[in-house]
C-alpha positions in Angstrom: 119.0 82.6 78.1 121.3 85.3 79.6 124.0 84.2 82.1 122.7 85.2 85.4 124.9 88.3 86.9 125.5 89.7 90.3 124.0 93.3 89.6 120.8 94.2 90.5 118.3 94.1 87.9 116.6 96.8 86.4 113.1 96.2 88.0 114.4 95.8 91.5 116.1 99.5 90.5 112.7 100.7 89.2 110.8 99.3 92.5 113.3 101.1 94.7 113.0 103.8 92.4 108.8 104.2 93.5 110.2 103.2 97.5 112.6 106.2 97.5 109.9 108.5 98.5 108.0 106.8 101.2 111.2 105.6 102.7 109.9 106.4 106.5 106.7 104.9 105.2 108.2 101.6 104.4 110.5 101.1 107.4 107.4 101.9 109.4 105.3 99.2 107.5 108.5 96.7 107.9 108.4 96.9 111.6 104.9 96.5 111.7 105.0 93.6 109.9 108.2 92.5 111.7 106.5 92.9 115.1 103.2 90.9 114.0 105.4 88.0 113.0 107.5 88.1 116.2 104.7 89.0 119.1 102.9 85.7 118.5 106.4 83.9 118.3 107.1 85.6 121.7 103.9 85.0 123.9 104.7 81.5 124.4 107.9 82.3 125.6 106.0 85.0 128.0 103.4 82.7 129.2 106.2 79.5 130.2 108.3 82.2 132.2 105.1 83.3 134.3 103.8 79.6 134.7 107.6 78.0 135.7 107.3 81.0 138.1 104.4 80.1 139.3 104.5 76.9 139.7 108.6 77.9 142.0 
């Protein structure tokens, strides 16, 4: 077993390596999928601040 080391691997430099040219690509998919994982978390949040509004 090799002793773990600090540099990046070579297949995380080949996977960047087939990222390099759809860089716009998967920024744009990483906010996608960073926006589906934080509009759910936020319509609770939404829905509280109209009700408490409401409700004053």
């Amino acid at each position: 077993m090799r002793p773990s080391d600090s540099r990046t691997s070579s297949s995380d430099l080949s996977l960047l390596r087939l990222l390099r040219p759809g860089r716009r690509q998967s920024a744009a998919l990483a906010a996608a999928v960073a926006a589906a994982t934080a509009l759910p978390l936020a319509a609770p949040q939404i829905t509280r601040r109209f009700v408490d509004d409401a409700i004053t």
